[in-house]
N, C-alpha and C positions, 0 to 999 in steps of 0.2 A: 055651345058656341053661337047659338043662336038668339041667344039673351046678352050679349054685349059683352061678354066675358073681358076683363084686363086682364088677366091671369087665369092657367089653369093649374091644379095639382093633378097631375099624371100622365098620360095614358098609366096603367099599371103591367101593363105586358109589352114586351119586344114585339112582339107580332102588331096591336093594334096601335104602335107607337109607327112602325115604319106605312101604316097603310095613311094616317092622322096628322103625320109632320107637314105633309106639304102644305097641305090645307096653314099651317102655322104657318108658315112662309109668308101666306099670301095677307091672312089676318093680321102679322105683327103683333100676335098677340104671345106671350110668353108662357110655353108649356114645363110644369118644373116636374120629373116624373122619381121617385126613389125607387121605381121598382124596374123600370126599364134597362137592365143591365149589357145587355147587346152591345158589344164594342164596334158593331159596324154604324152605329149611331154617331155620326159627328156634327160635331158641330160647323165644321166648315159645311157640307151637304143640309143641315139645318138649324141656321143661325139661331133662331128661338125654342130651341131645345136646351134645357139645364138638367143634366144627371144631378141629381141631389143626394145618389149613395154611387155604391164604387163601380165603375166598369170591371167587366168579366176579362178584361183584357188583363188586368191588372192579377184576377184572379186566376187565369190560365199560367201565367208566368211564377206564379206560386205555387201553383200546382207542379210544375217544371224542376221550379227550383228542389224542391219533394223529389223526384223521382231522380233527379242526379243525385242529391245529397246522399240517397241510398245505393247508388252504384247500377241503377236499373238501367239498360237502354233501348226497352220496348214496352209499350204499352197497348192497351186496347180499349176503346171507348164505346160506350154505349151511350147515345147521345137522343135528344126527341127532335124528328126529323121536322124541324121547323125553322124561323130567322133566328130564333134564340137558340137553340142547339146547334145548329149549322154554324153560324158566326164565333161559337164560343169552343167549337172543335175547330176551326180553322185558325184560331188567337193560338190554342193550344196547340196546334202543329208547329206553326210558327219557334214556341216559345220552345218547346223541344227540339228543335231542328240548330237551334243556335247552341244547345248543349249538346250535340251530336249524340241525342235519343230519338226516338222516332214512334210514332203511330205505325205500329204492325197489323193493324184491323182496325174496323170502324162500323158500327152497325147503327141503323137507326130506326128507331121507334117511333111507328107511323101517330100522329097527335091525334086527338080525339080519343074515342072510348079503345082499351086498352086489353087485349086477350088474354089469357092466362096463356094458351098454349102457344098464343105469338111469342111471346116472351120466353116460353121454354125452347121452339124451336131455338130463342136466339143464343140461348145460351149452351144449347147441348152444343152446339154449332163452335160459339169460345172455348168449350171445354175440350174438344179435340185439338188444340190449338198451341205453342207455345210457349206463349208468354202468361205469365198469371197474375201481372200488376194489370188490374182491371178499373178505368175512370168511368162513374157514371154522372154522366148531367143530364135530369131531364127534372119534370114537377114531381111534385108528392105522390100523388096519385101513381104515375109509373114507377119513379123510384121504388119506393116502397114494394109493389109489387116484385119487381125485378129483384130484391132479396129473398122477397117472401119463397120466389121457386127457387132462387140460388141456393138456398137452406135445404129444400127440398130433396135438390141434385147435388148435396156433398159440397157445393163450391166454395163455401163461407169457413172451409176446416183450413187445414193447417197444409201451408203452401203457397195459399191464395195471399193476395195483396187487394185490398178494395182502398179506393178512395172515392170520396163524395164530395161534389161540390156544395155552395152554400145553401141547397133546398135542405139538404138535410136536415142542417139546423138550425134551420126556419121552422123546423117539424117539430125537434126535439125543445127547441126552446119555447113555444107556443103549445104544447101539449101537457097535460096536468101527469102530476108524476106515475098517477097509476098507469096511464095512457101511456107515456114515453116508457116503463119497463116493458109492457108488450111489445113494443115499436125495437127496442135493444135485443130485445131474446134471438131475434133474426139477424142481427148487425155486428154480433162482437168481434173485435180487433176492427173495426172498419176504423178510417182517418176520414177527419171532415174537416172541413173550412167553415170559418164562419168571420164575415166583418167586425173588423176590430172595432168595438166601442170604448174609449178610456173609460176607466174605471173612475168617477168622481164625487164629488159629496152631493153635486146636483141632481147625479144619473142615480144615484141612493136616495135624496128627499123624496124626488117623483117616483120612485117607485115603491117608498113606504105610503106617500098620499092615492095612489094607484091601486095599490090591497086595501086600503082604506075604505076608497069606494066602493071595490068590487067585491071587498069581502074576498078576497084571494082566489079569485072566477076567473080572472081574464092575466094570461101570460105573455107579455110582451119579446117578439125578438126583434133584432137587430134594424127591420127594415120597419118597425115601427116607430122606433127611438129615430128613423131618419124621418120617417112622414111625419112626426112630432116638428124635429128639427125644420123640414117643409116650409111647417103652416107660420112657423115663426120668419124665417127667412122672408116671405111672402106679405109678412105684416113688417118687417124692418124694411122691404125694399117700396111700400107702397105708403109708407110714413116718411121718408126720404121723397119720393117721389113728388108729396104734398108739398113739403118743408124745401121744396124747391121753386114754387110755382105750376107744377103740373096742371095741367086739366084735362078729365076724363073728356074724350068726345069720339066721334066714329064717324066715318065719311063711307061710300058706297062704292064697291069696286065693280067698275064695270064692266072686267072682263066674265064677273061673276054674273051681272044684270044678265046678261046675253044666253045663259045656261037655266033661267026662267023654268021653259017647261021640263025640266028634268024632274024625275021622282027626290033628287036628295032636297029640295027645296034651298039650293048653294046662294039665291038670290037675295035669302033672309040673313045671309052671313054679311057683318061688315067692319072696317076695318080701325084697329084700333089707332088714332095717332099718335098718343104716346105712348105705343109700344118702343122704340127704341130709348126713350130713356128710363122708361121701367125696368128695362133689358140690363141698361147701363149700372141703376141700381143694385138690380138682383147680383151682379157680376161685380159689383165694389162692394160686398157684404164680408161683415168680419166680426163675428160674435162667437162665445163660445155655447154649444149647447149642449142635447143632452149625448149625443156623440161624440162629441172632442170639439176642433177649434173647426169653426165652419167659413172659410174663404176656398175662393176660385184660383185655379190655374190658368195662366194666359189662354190652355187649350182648354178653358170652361172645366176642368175636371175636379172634386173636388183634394186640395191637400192630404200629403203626407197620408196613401192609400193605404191599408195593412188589413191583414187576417189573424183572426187566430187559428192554431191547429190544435185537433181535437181528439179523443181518441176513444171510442165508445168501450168502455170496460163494466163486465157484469149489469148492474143495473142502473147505468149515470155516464157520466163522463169526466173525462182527465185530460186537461189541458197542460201539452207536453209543450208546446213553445207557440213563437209567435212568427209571419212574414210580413215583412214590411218594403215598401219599395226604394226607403233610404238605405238599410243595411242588410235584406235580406234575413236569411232563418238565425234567430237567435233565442235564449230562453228566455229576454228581457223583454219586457214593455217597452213596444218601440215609440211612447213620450218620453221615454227617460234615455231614448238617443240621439235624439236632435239635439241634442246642447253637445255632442261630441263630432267630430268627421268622421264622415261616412266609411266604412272598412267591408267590403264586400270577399274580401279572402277567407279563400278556403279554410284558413285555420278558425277563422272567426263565424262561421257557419255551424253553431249548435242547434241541437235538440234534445230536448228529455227523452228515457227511453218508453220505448213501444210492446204492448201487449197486444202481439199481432194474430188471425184469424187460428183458430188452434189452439189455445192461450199457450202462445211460446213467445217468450220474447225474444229468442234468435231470430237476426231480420231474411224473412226469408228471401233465396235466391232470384225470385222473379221468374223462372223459367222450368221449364222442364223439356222435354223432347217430347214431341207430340204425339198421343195416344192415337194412334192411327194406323198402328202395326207394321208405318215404315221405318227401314233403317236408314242410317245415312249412308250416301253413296260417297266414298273417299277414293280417290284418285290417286294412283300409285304410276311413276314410270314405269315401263317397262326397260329397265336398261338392258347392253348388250354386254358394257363391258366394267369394268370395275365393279361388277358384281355383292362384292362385301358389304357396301354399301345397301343396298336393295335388289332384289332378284324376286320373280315368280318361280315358285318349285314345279317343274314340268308335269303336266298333266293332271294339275289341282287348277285352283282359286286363289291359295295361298301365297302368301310373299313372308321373307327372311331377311336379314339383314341390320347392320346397324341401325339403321332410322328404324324399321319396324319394331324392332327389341326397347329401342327410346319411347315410339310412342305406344307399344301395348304395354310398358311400365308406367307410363305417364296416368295411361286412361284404368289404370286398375289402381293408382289412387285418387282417383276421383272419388267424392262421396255418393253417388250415383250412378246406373249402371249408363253405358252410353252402347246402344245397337249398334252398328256397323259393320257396311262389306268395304270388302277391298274390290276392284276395278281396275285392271291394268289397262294403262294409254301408255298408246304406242303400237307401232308394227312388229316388233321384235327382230327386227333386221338390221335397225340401227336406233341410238336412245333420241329419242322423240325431244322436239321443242319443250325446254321446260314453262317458256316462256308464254307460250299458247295453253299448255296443261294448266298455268294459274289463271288465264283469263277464262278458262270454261267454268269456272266457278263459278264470274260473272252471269254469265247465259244459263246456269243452272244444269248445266251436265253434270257438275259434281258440288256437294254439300262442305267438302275437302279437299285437301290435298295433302299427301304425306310421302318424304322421299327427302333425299340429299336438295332443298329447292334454297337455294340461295336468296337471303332476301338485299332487293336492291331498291330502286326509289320507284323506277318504274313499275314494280310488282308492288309495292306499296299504297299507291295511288290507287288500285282497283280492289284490293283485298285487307284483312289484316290476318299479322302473324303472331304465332306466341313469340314467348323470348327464344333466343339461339339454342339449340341443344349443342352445336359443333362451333367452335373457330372457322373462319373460313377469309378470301383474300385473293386475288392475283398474283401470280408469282411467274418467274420466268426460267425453264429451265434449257440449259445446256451441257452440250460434249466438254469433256477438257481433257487437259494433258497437265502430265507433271512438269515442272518447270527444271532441270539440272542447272549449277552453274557454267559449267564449262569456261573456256579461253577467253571468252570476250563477254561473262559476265558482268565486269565495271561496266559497259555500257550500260545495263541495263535501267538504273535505277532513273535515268531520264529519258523521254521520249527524243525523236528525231527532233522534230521543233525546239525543243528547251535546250537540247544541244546547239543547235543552229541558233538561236537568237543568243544565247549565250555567247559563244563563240563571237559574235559578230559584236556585241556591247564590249568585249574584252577589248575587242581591236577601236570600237571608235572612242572606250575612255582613253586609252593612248595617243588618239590625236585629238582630242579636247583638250586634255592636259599638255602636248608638246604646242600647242597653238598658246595658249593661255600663258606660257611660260617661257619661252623661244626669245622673245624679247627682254626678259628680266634673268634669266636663269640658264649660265653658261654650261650647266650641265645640259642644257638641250638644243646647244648650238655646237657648229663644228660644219665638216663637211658632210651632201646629201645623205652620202651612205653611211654614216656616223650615226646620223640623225633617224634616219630609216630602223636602224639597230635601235638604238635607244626606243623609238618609238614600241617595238615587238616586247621588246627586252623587260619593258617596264611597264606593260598593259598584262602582260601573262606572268610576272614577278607578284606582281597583289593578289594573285590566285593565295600563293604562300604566306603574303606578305611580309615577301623578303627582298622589296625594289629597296635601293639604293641613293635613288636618285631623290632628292630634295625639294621639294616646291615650296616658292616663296612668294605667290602672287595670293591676293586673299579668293581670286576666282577659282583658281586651281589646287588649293586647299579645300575647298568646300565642297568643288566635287568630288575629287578625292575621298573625302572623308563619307559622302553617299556612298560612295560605291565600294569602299570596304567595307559596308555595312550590309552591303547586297552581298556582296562575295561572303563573308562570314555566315549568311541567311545559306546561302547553296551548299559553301562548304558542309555545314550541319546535317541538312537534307540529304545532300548525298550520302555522309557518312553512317544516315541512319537506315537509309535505303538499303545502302549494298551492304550493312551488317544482317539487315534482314533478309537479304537476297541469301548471303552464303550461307545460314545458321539452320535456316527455318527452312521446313519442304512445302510447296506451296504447288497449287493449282493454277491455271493459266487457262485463259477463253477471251476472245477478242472481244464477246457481248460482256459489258457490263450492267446493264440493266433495261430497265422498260426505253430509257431515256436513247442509248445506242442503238435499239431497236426501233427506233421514230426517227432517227436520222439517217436511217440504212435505207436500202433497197432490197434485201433478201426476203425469201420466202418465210413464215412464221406459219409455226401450227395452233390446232385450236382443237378441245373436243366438239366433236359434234353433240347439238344439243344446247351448249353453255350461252350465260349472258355475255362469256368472252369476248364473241364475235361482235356484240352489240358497242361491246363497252371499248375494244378496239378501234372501230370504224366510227360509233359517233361522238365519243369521249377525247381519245388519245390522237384521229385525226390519221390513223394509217390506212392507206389504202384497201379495199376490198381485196384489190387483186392480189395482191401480195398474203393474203389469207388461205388455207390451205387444211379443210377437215380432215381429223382426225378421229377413227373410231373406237379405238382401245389402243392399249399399252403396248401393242405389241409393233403398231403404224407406229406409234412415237419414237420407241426406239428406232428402228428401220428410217423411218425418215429423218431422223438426227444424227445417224452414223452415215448416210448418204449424202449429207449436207447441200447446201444450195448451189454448188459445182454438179451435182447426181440426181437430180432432181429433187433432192431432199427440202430439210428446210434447215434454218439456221439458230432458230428455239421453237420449244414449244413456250406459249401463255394460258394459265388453268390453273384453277382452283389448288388452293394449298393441302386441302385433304387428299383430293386425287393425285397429288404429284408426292407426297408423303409416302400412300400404298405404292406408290410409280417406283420410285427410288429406294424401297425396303430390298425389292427384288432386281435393280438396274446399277449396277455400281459405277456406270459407265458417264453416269449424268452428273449435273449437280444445280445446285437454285443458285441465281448470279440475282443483287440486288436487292433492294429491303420488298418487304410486299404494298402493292401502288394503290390497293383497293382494301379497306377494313371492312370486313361483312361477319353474316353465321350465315346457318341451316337453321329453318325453321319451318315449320306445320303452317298451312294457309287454311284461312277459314274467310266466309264473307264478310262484308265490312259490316265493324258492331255482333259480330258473333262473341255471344256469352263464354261458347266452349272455346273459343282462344284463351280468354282469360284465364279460366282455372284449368286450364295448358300449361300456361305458362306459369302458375303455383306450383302445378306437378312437377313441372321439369326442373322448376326452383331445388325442389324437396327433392329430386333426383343428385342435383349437383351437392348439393350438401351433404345427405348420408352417404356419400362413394360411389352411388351405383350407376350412375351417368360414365365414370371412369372405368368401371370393371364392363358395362356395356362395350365399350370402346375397346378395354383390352381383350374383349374375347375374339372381337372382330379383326380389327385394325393392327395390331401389336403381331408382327413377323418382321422379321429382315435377313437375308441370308449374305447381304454384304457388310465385311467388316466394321467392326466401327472405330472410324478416324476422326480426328478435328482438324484434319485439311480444312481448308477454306481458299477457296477459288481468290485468286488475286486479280481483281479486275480492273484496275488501273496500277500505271506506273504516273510518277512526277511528272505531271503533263502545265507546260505553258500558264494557264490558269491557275496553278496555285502563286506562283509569284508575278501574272502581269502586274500587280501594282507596286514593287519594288523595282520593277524596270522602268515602269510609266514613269517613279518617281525620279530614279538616276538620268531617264532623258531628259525631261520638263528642267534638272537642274542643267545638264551641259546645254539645253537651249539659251535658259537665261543666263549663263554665264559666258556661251559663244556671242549673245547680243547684245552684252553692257559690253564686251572686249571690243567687238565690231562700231560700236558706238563711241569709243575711248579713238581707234582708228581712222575711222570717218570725219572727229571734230579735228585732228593731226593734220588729215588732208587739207579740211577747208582751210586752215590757218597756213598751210605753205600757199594756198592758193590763192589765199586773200595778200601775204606778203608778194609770193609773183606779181599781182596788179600795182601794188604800189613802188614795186622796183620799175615799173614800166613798159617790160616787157608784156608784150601784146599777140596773142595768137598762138599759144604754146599748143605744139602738137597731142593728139590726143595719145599717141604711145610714149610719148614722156612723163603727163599726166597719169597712165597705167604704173611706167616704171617707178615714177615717183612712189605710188600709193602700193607698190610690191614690196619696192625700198622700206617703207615706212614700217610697215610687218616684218620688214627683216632684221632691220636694223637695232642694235642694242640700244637698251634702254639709256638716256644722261642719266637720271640721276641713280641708275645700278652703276655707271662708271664712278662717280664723283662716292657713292657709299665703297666703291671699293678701294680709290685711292683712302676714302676714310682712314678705312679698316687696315691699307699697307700703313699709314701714315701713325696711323695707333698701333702696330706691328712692332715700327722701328722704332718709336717713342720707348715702349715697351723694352724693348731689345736694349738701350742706350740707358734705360733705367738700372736696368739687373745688371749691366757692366761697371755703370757709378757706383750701382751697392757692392758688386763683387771687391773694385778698387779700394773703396773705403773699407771695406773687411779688414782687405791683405794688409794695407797701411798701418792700419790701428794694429793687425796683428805684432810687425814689424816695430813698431814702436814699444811694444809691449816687451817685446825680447830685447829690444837695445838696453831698456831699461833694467832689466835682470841682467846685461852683462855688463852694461857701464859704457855702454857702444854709441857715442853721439854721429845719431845717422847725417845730421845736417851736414856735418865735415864734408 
């Protein structure tokens, strides 16, 4: 730096790269480094920094995508405790953390010279531990070591998961073959990364002219074919530079002069001036080398980043696929997927298989329970009452019960042994918060939990669960009674209101229709009390419809014809009601569902313990107060046959398991309503616990071969009350099933009362406007009244003038049939004179 430098090639370490940058800053002089991998390297914090091979960031996120595509969701790194390991375990948290895996440990390797037994400490330490997908990033020198004793202590066999990042094979590719099988004997099944170079005719010439020279001495990897690629970059960007006008020159920074008497002699540094368009250069370069296509990304990074994956077998290696940051893990060379769109799905996520530490190629499980001689500590209710479910056997440790019998069948097909005690929570004096019991898992009181535990959203968010071993659900139950017909069962198949508004539409189609038609239609005139009859006569006649009476208005026709359309809708209803009212024996309870219960004010029960209470008060919106615990079966009953007149209550709301065992032995109750909450019972484990998973395999395997169900029948399966198909009848024909057939019958007499009243109103204005022009002046306003009462009363002209029609084509008619009759008898009479010789004319 001190000799004028335009350009430098490297720093070649993260570490002497972050102490060297700034000093580029201040130079303007452009540092191109391939070996400085450190993703905390930016280029916004320092602008004359060019990575000329791939960020570790790049490679962390590959590493990720690795340990999902296998199902892992814990790992543990051994990393060298310096900027380059530190920054490239924090990418790789990162990069895990979005596929909800996680760094479960993290140990680091102090840099500098390296112990054997430091290292062993570090690993007896992993080994007690457990996860067994083990990342190691540090240099050769440690690496290598760090197998050297894992071979030592068993760790490299069959179980383990190693990956390595790209020092590996930097080792393996740069060491002569004899070298690299000693290097393997310590490694096998390990996975390694290494940056992808395309494979091309160029990347083959130079390395046939390369044994050439060396006589087949010197092994080129990856980070050599970039510092190759480098020195060319560097020679395009300062041939460009020329070929522009450039000129080398350097001016003296004087914040530098002033730092004179310091030991680093910073005074002898100065500054390049065409360093920015050197910079410019190096960053519009676009050539292919001996690594692939060599251009920049807006963020200085180079293009289309990838790895290969590698997989150390016997004495070599096998390259099972590739990562690339356009599509991810695939067994394709990712140049041959840029000419397609990018497909990062799941399904599209390959790899070849794997011959993993142990030479098994089953991939192994990542995990085991950690050798540390503890068990896991599982947390069981202590319940008080519905017992069948889960119970402590007095005077042990032990617990019985449906879920118990679920889950020691679950864990004895496991392919592994799994240690555990049972631990009851709870007082035993009443069944304890379930809902507290699942957050202690959180805080580590318990490693599990196992019992009737409903899983709902809130218990979701802090834990996970296997899949359901039970149904489960909100339900509502109630007392009922049988329903008899008796005397005055015709009422029943409608409610008071649908009687009452019914009732009252009968009466005012009758006087919509006698208004609409009163003027045109002599059947609806006559005297009040004629009228009055008629009116009754012929609104409750259409019940049958078997009115009599005629309408000829087209208003009154039309509604008419609505509203037999309604009455034919009721008639049906009713008839279907009350055949099922007399036929059928049915149950009766005022609750019909969650919904009746939100609109009440009665008392409701609840087990104590359940997410009931929760789901009640912050879901459904009912009062606390109106809540009411309950601690076993025997309070349910009693406080549902003492109802909420007795202090009682007026349902209980509880789980469908429990109210199932409730109702085997209570014959007194029954479930009114569909169930308001879909849920199960499931086993809770911490979030990302492995043993959920192959939980929820087991219980899979349980339901399938029957024994999830004969579980169930040994337990749950009693009833000592009959078995009926009563069903609770929770509603009658209420309002709501027809307001919009009445909405419709009104909306028509409205608009047919207001074209009528409109046909009226223009009658008035025209005698009104004839009043002014006959002269008369000042007409009282109760004449005006009488007039326009008149006018509504009065029969219609032109129904008078169609009726003389109709008499006038009566008697026409009448006068016709008497000419034809005449001419009959005549012609007969002529007929006869003629056969007798009788001249009628005489």
């Amino acid at each position: 730096m001190e000799t004028d430098a335009i350009a430098i090639i490297g720093p070649q370490s993260s570490v002497v790269a972050h102490n060297i940058l700034y000093v580029a800053n201040e130079l303007q002089t452009p540092f191109l480094s391939f070996a400085a991998t450190d993703p905390s390297l930016s280029s916004l914090q320092f602008p004359y920094f060019i990575r000329t091979t791939q960020s570790d960031l790049h490679q962390m996120n590959a590493l990720a995508e690795i340990v999902d595509y296998y199902g892992w969701r814990e790992v543990i790194v051994i990393f060298l405790d310096d900027d380059y390991g530190r920054n490239g375990l924090s990418a790789l948290d990162d990069a895990l953390a979005a596929r909800r895996c996680r760094v479960s440990y993290k140990e680091g390797i102090p840099p500098g010279d390296v112990s054997q037994s430091g290292i062993m400490d570090i690993l007896v330490k992993i080994a007690m531990m457990e996860s067994r997908v083990i990342v190691l990033h540090a240099y050769p020198a440690a690496g290598l070591m760090v197998f050297s004793v894992a071979q030592y202590l068993g760790m490299v066999g069959d179980g383990y998961v190693w990956i390595a990042t790209d020092w590996l094979s930097t080792v393996l590719d740069s060491s002569s073959p004899l070298r690299s099988e000693t290097i393997t004997d310590v490694m096998q099944g390990v996975l390694v990364l290494r940056q992808h170079t395309a494979d091309s005719e160029k990347k083959r010439a130079f390395s046939a002219r390369l044994n050439k020279l060396t006589g087949g001495s010197l092994w080129l990897n990856s980070y050599a074919l970039y510092a190759y690629d480098t020195v060319w970059l560097v020679a395009h960007a300062i041939d460009s530079f020329f070929n522009q006008g450039g000129v080398i020159s350097f001016s003296n920074d004087s914040s530098l002069l002033s730092l004179e008497r310091t030991d680093l002699h910073l005074e002898a540094l100065n500054i390049f001036d065409g360093g920015p368009l050197l910079l410019k250069n190096i960053l519009q370069s676009d050539f292919v080398g001996l690594t692939g296509h060599v251009k920049f990304n807006p963020d200085k990074s180079l293009i289309f980043p990838a790895y290969d994956i590698i997989n150390i077998i016997g004495t070599g290696v096998r390259q099972i696929g590739y990562w690339s940051n356009y599509s991810g893990l695939s067994t394709v060379p990712p140049e041959n997927l840029y000419s397609r769109p990018p497909n990062r799905s799941s399904a599209n996520q390959q790899l070849y298989s794997v011959v993993w530490p142990g030479q098994t190629v089953s991939k192994p499980r990542g995990w085991v329970f950690p050798n540390n001689g503890k068990q896991l500590r599982i947390g069981v209710p202590n319940r008080v009452s519905y017992r069948e479910f889960v119970s402590q056997v007095p005077g042990t440790n032990t617990f019985k019960g449906f879920c118990i019998d679920v889950f020691t069948t679950a864990v004895n097909l496991l392919p592994y042994a799994v240690p555990y005690q049972f631990i009851p929570y709870g007082n035993g004096h009443e069944n304890p918060s379930y809902t507290e019991l699942v957050k202690s898992i959180t805080t580590g009181l318990f490693d599990g939990v196992v019992g009737d535990i409903a899983i709902v959203t809130n218990r979701t968010k802090v834990v996970d669960f296997t899949l359901p071993f039970a149904t489960s659900g909100l339900v509502v139950v109630v007392p009922f009674k049988r329903l008899s017909t008796g005397a005055w069962a015709f009422l029943r198949p409608f409610s008071a209101t649908l009687w009452g508004v019914s009732a009252l539409f009968f009466l005012l189609i009758g006087i919509v229709v006698w208004i609409l038609e009163h003027r045109t239609n002599d059947e609806f005139r006559g005297p009040p009390k004629k009228q009055l009859i008629t009116i009754l006569w012929f609104s409750l006649s259409t019940l049958f419809f078997a009115h009599k009476e005629n309408t000829v208005t087209t208003l009154g026709r039309l509604v008419l014809l609505l509203w037999l359309f309604v009455v034919l809708i009721i008639n049906s209803s009713y008839t279907a009601s009350l055949t099922s009212i007399l036929t059928v024996q049915k149950l009766y309870s005022p609750v019909s569902g969650i919904e009746s219960l939100k609109k009440g004010d009665e008392p409701i029960g609840y087990q104590v313990g359940s997410f009931a209470e929760h789901y009640l008060t912050e879901e459904i919106g009912i009062s606390k107060s109106r809540l009411r615990a309950l601690g076993s079966p025997e309070e349910y009953a009693t406080a549902l046959q003492r109802g909420p007149a007795k202090g009682g209550v007026v349902a209980v709301v509880d789980e469908r398991p429990y109210v199932e065992l409730f109702l085997s032995s209570q014959c007194k109750f029954r479930i009114v309503g569909q169930t308001f909450t879909k849920s199960g019972w499931g086993f809770a484990f911490p979030r990302d616990s492995p043993l959920a998973i192959d939980l929820s395999t087991a219980i899979l395997s349980l339901s399938e071969n029957g024994d999830l169900q004969r579980i169930h029948d040994k337990w749950l399966t009693k009833s000592t009350c009959s078995s009926d198909n009563t069903e609770i009848e929770s509603d009658r024909l209420e309002l709501k099933s027809f307001w919009g057939l009445y909405l419709l019958c009104g909306m028509a007499c409205i608009i047919a009362l207001v074209i009528y009243f409109v046909q009226i109103v223009r009658k008035y204005r025209q005698w009104v406007a004839a009043e002014s022009i006959s002269g008369e002046q000042g007409t009282p306003h109760s004449r005006r009244l009488r007039t326009l009462l008149s006018l509504m009363d009065e029969k219609h002209d032109q129904s008078s003038r169609d009726a003389k029609r109709r008499k006038i084509d009566r008697s026409l008619s009448d006068y016709d049939e008497e000419n034809d009759l005449g001419r009959d008898s005549k012609q007969r009479q002529l007929q006869i004179s003629s056969e007798h010789g009788i001249n009628l004319s005489d």
